[in-house]
Z-matrix of the N, CA and C atoms (Angstrom, degrees):
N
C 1 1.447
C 2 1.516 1 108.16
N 3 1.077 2 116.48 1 137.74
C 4 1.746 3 138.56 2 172.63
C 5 1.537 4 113.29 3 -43.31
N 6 1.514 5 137.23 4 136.24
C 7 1.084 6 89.12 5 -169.30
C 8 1.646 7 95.61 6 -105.79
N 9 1.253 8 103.10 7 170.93
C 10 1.740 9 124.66 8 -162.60
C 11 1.380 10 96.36 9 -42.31
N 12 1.455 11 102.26 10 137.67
C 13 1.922 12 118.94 11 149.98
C 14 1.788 13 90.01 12 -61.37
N 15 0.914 14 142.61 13 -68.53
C 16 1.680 15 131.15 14 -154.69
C 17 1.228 16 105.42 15 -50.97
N 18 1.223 17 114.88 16 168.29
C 19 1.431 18 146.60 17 168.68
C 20 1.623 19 119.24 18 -45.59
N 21 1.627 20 131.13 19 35.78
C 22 1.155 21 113.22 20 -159.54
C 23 1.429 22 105.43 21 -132.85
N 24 1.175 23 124.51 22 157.75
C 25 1.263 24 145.93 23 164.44
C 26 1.911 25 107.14 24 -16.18
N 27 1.213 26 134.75 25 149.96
C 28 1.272 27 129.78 26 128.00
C 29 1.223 28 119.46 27 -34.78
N 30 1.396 29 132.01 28 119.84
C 31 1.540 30 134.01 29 151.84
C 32 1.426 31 95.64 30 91.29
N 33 1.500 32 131.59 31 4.95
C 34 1.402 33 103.35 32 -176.80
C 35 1.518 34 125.45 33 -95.09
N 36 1.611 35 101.75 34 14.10
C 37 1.543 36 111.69 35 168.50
C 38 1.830 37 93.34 36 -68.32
N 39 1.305 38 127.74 37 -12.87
C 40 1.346 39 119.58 38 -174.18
C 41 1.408 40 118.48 39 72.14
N 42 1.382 41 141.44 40 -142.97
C 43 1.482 42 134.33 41 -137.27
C 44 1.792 43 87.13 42 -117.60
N 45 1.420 44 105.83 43 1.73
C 46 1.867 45 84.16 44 -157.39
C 47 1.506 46 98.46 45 -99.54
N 48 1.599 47 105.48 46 141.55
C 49 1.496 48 124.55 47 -147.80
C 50 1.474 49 86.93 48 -102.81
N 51 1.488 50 130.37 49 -14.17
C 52 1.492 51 113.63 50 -164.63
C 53 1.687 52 97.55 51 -146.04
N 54 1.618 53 88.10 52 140.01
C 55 1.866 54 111.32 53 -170.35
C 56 1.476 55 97.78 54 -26.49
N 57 1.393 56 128.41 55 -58.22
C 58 1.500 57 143.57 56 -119.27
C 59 1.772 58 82.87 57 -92.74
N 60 1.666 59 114.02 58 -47.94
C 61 1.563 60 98.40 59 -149.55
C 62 1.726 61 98.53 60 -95.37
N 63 1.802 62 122.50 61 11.56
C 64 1.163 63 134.74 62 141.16
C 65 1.114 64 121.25 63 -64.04
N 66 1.171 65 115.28 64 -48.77
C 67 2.223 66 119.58 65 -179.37
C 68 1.227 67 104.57 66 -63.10
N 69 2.112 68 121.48 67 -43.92
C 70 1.065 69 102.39 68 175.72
C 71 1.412 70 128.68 69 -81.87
N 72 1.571 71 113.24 70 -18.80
C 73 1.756 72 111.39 71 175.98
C 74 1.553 73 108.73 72 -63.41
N 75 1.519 74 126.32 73 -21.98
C 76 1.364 75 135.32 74 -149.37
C 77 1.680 76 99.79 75 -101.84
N 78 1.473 77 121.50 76 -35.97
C 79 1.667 78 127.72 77 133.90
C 80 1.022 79 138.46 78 -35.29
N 81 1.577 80 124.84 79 -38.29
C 82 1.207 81 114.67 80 -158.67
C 83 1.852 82 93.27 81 -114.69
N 84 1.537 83 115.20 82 -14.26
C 85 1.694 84 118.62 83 162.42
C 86 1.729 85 91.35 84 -49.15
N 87 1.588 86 115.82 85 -71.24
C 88 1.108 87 139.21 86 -177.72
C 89 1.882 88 118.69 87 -3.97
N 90 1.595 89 97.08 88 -61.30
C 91 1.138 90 108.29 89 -171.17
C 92 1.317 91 120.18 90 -89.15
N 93 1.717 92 105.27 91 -16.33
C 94 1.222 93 110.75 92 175.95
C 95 1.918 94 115.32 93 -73.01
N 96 1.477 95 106.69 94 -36.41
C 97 1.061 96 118.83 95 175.37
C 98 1.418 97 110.80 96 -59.03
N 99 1.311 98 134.26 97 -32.01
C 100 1.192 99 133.08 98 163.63
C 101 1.414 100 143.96 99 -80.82
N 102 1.370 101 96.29 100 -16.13
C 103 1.649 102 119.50 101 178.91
C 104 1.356 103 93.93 102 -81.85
N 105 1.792 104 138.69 103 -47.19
C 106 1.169 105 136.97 104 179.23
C 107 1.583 106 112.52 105 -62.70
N 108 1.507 107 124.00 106 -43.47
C 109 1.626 108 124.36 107 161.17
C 110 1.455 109 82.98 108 -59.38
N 111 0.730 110 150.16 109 -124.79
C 112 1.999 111 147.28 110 -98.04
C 113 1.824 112 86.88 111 -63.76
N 114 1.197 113 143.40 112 -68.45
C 115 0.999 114 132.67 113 159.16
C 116 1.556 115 137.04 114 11.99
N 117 1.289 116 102.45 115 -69.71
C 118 1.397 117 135.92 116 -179.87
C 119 1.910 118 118.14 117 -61.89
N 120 1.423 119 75.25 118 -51.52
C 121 1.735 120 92.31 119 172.94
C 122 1.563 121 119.28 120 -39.18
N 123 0.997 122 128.28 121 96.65
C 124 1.713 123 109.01 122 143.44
C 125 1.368 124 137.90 123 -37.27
N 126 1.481 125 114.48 124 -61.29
C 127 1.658 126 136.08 125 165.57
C 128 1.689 127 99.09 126 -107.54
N 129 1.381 128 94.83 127 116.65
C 130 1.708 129 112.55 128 170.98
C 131 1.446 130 106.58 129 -94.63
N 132 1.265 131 108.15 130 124.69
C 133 1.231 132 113.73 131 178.93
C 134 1.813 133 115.94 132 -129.49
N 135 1.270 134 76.99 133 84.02
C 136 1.956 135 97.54 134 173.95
C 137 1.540 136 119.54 135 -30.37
N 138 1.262 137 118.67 136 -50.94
C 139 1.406 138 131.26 137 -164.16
C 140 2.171 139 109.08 138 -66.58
N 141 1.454 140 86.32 139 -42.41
C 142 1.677 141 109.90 140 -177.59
C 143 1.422 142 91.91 141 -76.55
N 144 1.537 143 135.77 142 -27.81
C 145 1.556 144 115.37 143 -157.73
C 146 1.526 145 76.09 144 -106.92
N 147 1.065 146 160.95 145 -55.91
C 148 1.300 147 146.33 146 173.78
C 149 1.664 148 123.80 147 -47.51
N 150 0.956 149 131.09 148 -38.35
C 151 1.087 150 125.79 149 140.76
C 152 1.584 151 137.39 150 -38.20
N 153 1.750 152 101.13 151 -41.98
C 154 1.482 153 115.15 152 163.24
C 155 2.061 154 120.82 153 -59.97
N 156 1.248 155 93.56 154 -38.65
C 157 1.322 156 105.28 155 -178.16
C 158 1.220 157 108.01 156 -60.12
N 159 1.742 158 106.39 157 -56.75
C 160 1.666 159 115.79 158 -151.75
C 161 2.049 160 98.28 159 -83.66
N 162 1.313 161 90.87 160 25.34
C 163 2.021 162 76.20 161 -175.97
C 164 1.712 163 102.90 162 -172.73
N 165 1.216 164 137.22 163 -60.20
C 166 1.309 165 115.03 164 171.83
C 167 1.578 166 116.47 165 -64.61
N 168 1.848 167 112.21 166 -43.73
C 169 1.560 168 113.43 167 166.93
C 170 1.389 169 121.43 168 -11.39
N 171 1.807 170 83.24 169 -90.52
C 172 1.461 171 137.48 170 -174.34
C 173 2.025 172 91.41 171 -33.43
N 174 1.235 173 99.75 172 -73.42
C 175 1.979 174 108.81 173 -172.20
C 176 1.414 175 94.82 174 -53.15
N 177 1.596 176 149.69 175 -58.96
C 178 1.221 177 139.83 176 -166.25
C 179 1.612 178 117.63 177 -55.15
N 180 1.495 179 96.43 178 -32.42
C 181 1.687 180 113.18 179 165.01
C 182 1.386 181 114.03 180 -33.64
N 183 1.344 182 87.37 181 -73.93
C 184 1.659 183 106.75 182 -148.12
C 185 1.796 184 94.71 183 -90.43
N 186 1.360 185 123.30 184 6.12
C 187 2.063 186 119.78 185 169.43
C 188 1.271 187 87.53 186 -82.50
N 189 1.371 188 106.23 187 153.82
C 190 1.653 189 126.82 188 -160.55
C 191 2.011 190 84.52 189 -124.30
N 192 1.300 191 100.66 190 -28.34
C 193 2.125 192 96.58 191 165.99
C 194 1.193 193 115.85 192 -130.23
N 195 1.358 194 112.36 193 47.74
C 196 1.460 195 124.76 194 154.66
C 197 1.696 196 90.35 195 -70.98
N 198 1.427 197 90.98 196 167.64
C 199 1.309 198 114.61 197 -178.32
C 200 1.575 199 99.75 198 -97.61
N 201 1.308 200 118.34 199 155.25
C 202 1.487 201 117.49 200 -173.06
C 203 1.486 202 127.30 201 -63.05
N 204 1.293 203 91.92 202 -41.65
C 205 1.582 204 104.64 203 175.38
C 206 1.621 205 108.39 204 -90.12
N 207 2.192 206 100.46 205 128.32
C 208 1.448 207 128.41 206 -164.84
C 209 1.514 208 102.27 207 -50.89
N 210 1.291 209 111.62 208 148.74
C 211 1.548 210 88.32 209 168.61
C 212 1.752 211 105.07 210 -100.88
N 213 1.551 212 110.11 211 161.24
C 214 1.445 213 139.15 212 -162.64
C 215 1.882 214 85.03 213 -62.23
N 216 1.995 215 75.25 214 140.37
C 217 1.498 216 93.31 215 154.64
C 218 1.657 217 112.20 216 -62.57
């Protein structure tokens, strides 16, 4: 695999040779990172983590020199 237009490390797309089993290793980091925030929480607050999604997420996505790692709810 090519390595990334984004902002990232050498090699840190990791071992996967094809688009598909990157989208899915890069998903399933994804959910883990979030299952550990909702986890963590005492008071879950839906409205603030949806908001997080739909706009700091969403913008870290689409920066080409963001830094690799998402930033925190």
């Amino acid at each position: 695999m090519p390595h990334s237009k984004y902002k990232r490390p050498a090699g840190f797309e990791g071992i996967q040779s094809d688009p598909e089993e990157s989208y899915r290793a890069g998903y399933q980091h994804g959910v883990r990172v979030l299952l550990r925030h909702l986890e963590s929480e005492q008071k879950l607050d839906m409205e603030r983590l949806t908001k997080w999604v739909n706009s700091d997420l969403t913008a870290w996505r689409h920066d080409t020199e963001a830094e690799p790692t998402p930033p925190t709810p």
